[in-house]
DODREN-45547 format. One line per 8 residues: number of its first residue (from 1); their letters; for each residue x, y, z of N, C-alpha, C, O, CB. Coordinates in steps of 0.05 Angstrom, whole numbers, plus 5000, padded with zeros to 4 digits. Glycine has a CB too. Layout:
! DODREN-45547
NUM = a = X:Y:Z:X:Y:Z:X:Y:Z:X:Y:Z:X:Y:Z | ...
***
This chain:
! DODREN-45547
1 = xxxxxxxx = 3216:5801:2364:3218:5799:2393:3239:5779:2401:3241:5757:2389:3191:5792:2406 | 3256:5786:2422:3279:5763:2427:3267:5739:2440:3242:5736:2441:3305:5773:2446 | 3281:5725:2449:3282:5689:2457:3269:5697:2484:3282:5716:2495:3321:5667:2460 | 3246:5688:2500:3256:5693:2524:3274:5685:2549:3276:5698:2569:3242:5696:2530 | 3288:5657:2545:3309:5646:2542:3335:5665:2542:3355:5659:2555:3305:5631:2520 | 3332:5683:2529:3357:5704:2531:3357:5724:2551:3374:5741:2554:3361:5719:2507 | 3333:5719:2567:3333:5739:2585:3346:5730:2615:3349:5750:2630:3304:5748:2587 | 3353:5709:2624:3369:5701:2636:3405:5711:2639:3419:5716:2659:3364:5679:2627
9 = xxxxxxxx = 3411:5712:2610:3435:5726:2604:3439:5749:2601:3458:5763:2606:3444:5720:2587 | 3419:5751:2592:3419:5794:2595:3415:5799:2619:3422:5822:2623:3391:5816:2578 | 3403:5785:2646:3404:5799:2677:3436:5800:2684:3448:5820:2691:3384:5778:2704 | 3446:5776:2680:3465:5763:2684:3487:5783:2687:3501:5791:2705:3467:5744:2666 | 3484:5790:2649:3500:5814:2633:3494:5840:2646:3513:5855:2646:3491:5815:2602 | 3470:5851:2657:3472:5873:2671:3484:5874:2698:3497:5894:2706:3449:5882:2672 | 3480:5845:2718:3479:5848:2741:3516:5852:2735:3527:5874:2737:3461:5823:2760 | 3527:5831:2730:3554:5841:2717:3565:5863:2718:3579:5870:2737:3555:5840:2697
17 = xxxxxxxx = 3559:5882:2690:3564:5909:2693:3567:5923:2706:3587:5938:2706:3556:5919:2688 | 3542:5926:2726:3537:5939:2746:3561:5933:2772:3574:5950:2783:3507:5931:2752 | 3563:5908:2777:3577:5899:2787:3614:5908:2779:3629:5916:2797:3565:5876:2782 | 3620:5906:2757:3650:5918:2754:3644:5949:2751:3664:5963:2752:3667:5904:2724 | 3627:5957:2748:3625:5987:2749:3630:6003:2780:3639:6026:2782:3594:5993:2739 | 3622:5982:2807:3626:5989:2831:3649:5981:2840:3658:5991:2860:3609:5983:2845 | 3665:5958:2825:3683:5953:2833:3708:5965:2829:3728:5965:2844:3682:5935:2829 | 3704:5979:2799:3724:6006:2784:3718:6020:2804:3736:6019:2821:3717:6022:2751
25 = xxxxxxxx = 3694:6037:2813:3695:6065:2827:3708:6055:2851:3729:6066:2857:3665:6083:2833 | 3700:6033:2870:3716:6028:2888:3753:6020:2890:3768:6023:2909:3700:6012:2896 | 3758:6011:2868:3783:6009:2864:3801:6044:2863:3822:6051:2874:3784:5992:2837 | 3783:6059:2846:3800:6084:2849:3795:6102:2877:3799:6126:2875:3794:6104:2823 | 3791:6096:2890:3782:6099:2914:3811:6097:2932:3822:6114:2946:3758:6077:2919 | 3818:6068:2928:3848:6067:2933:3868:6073:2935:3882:6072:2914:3855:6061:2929 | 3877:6081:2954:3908:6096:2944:3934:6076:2959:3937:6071:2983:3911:6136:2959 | 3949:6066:2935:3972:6055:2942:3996:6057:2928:4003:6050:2906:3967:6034:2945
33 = xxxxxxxx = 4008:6072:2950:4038:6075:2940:4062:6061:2943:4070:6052:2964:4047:6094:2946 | 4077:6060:2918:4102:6047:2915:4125:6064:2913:4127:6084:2899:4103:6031:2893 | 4136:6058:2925:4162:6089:2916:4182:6070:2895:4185:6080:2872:4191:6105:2956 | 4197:6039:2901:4204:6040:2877:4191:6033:2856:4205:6033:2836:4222:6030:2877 | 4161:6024:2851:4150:6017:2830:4135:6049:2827:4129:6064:2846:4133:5987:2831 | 4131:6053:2796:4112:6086:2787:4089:6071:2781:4067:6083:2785:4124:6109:2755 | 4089:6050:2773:4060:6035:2775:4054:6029:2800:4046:6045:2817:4057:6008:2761 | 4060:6004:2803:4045:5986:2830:4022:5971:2829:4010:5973:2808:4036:6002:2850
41 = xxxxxxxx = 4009:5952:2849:3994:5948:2841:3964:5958:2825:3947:5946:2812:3997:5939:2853 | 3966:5984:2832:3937:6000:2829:3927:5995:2799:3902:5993:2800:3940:6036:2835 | 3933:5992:2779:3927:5981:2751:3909:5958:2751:3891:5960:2735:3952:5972:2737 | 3909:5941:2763:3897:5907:2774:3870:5901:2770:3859:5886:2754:3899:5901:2808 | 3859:5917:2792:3833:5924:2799:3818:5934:2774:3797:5923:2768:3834:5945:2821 | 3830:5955:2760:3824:5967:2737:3815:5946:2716:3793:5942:2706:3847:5985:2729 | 3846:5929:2709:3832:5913:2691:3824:5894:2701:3818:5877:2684:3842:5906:2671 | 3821:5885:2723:3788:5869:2731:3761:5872:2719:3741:5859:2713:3780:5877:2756
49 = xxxxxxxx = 3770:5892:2720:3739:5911:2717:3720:5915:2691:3696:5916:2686:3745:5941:2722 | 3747:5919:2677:3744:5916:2650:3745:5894:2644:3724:5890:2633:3759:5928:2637 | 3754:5878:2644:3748:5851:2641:3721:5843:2638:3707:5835:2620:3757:5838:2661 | 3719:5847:2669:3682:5841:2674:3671:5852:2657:3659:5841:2638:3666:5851:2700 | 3674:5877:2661:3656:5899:2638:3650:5882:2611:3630:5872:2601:3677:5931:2628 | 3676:5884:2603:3679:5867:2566:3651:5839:2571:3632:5840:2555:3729:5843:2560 | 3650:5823:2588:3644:5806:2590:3612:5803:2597:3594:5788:2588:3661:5799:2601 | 3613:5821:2612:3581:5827:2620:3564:5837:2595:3540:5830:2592:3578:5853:2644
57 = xxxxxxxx = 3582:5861:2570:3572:5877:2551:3569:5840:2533:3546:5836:2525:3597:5910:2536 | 3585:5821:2530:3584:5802:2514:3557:5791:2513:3541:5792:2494:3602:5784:2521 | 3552:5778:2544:3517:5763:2556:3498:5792:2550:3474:5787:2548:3515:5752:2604 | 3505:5817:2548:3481:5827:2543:3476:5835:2513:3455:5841:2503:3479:5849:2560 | 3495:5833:2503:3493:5833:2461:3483:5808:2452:3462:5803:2441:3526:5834:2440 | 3502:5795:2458:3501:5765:2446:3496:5736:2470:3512:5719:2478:3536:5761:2429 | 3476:5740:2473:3460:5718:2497:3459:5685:2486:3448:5680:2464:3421:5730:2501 | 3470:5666:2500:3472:5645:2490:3445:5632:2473:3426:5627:2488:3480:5631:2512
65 = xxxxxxxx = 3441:5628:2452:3418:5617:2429:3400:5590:2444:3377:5582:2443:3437:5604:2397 | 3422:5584:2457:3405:5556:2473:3415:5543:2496:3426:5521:2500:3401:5532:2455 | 3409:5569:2513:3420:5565:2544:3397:5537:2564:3373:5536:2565:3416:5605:2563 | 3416:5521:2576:3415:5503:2589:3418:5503:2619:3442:5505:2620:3429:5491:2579 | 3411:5503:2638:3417:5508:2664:3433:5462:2669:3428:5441:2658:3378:5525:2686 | 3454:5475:2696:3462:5452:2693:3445:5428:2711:3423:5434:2719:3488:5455:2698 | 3453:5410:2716:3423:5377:2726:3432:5400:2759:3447:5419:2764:3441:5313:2725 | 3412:5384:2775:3409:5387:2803:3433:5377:2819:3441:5392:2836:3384:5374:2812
73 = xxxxxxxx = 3444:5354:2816:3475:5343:2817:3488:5362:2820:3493:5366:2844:3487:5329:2796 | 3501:5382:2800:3510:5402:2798:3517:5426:2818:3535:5442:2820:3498:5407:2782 | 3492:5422:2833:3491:5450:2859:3510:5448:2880:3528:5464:2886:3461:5452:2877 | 3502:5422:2894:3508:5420:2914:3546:5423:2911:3554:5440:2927:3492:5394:2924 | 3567:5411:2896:3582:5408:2898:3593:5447:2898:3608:5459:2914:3588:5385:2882 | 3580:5457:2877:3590:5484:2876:3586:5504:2887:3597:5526:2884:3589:5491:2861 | 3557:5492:2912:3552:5507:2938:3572:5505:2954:3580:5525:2965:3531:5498:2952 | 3586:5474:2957:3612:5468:2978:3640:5485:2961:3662:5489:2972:3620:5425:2981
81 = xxxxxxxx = 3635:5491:2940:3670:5498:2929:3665:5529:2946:3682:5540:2961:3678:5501:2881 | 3638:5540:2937:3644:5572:2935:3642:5576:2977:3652:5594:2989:3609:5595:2910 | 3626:5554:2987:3633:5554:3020:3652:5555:3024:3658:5578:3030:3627:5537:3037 | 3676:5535:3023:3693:5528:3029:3714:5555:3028:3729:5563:3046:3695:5505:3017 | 3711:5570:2993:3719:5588:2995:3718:5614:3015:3739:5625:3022:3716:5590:2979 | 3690:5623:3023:3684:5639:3043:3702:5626:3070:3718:5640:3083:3652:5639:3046 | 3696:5602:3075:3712:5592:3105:3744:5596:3096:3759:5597:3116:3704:5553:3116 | 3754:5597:3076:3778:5601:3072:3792:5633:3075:3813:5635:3086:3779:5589:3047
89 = xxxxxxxx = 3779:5653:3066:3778:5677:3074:3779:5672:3103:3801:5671:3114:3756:5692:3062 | 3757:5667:3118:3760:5674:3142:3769:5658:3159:3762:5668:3180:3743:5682:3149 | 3781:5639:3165:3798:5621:3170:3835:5628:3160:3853:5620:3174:3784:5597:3155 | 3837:5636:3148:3859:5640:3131:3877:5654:3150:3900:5646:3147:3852:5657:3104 | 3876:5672:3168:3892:5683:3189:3896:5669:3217:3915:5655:3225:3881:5706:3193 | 3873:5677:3228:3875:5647:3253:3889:5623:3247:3903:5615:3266:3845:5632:3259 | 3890:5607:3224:3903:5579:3225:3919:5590:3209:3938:5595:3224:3888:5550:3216 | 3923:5596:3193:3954:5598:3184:3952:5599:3147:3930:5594:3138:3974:5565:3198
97 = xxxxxxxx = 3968:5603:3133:3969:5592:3098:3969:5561:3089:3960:5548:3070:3996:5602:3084 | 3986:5557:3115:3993:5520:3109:3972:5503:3110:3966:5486:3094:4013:5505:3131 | 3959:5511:3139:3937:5494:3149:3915:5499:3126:3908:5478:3114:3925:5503:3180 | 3904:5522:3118:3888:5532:3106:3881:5520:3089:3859:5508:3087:3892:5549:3101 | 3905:5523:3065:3913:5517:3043:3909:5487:3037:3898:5479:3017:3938:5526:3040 | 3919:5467:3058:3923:5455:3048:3891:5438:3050:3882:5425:3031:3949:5447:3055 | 3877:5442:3074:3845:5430:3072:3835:5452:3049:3820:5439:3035:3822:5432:3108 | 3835:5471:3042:3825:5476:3018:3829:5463:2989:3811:5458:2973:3831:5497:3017
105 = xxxxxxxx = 3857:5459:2989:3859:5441:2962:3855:5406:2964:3851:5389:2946:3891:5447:2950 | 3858:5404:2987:3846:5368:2990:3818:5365:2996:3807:5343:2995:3862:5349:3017 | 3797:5397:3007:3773:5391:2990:3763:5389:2958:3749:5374:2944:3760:5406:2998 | 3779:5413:2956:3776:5418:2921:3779:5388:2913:3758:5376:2908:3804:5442:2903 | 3807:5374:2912:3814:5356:2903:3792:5324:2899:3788:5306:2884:3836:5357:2917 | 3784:5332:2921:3762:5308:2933:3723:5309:2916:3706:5293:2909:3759:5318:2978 | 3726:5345:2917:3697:5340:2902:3712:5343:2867:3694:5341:2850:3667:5370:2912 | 3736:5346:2857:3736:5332:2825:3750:5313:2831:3773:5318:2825:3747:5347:2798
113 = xxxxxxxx = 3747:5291:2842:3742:5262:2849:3770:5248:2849:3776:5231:2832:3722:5247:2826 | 3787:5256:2869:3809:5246:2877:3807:5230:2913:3789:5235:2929:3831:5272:2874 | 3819:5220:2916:3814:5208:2944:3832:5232:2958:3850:5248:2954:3826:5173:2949 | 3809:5220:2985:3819:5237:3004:3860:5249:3009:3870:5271:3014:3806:5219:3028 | 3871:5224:3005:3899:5228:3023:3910:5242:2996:3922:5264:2997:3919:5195:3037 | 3906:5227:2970:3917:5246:2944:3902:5281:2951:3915:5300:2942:3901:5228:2905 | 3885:5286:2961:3891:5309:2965:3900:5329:2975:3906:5351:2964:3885:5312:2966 | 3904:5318:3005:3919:5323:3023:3941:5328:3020:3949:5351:3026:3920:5311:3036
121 = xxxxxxxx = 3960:5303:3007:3989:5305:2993:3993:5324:2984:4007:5340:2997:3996:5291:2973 | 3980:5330:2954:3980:5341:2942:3975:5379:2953:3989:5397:2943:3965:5326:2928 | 3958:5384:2971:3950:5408:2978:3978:5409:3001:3990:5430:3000:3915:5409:2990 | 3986:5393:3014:4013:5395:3037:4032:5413:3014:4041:5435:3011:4031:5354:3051 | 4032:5391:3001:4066:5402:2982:4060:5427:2965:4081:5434:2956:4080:5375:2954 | 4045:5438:2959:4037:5464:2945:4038:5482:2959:4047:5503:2951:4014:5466:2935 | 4028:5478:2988:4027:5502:3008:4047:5501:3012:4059:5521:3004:4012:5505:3031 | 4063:5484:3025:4096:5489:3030:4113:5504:3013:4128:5522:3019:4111:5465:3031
129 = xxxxxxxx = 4106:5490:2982:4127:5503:2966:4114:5536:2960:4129:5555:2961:4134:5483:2934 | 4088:5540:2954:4086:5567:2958:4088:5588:2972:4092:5611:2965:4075:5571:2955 | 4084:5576:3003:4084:5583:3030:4119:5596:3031:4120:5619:3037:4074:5552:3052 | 4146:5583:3027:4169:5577:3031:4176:5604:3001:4191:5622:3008:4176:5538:3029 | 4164:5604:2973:4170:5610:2959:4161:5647:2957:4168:5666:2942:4163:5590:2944 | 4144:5645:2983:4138:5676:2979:4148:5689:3002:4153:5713:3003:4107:5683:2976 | 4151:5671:3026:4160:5691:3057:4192:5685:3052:4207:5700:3065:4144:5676:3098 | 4207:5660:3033:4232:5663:3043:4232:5682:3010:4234:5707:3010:4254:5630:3052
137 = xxxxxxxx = 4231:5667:2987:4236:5673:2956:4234:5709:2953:4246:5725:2938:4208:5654:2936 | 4218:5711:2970:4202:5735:2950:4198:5761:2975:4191:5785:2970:4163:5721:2936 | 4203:5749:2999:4199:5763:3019:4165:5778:3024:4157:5800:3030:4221:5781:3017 | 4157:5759:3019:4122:5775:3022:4113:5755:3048:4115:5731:3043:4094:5768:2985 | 4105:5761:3070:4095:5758:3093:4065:5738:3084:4050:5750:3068:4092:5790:3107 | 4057:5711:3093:4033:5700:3090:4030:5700:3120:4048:5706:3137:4031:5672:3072 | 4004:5691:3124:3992:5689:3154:4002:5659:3162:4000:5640:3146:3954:5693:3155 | 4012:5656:3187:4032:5630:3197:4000:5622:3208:3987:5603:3201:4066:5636:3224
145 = xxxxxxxx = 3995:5637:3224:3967:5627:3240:3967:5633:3273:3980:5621:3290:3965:5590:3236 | 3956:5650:3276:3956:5670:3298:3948:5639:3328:3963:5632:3347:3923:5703:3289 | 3926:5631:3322:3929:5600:3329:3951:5579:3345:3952:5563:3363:3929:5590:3307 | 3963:5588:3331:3988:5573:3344:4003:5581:3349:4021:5565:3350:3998:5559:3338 | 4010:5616:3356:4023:5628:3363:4043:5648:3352:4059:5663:3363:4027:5616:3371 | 4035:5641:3319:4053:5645:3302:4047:5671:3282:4064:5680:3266:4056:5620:3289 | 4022:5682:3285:4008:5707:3279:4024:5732:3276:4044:5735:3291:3988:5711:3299 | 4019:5748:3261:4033:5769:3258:4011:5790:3271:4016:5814:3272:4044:5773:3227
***
């Protein structure tokens, strides 16, 4: 009879599966065309999927021997990463890439334990140079921030 200890990883490993299995059918679902690329992005999604897949089949074969859940400490900060992320999605148009971006990475920065203004810095000059590197570099359109007038 297995560990019951491993049954944690085998939900895990199914919920998974299940999970890149809807995300494949919904990816081909997609239709996006490139006229000068014969690919495009549509491949992406796919190996997402598989990815997951590979990974989910892993937790449900081979289940960690002596799984640990992490201290109570632990929660709270990665309740605020995966929030912050949701407010970043939806925030992300209204204020802009710059604004966004940059309180996203000077929170990040702040809960793995940098001070406040090193994050800030740090999140300013990343958004700029990525911000600058994809609407001038690369010509791909980011959201300026409808907010201030600047919305597409």
């Amino acid at each position: 009879m297995s560990n019951p200890t491993h049954r944690t990883d085998r939900i895990v490993g199914v919920l998974l599966l299940l999970l890149s299995i809807a995300y494949g059918w919904t990816a081909s679902r997609f239709e996006v065309g490139m006229l000068s690329d014969p690919v495009g992005p549509k491949p992406f999604p796919y190996l997402i999927a598989i990815c997951t897949a590979v990974a989910s089949l892993w937790l449900i074969l081979r289940p960690d021997p002596d799984p640990q859940w992490p201290p109570v400490s632990f929660w709270l900060p990665l309740g605020l990463v995966l929030g912050s992320l949701v407010a970043y999605a939806y925030l992300l148009v209204p204020l802009g890439f710059i604004v966004v971006t940059t309180l996203e990475m000077a929170l990040l920065a702040v809960l793995f334990g940098a001070r406040w203004w090193q994050g800030l810095a740090a999140g300013l000059a990343f958004s700029l140079v990525v911000y600058f590197l994809f609407t001038a570099g690369l010509n791909v359109p980011l959201p300026a921030g409808k907010i201030w007038g600047l919305g597409r």
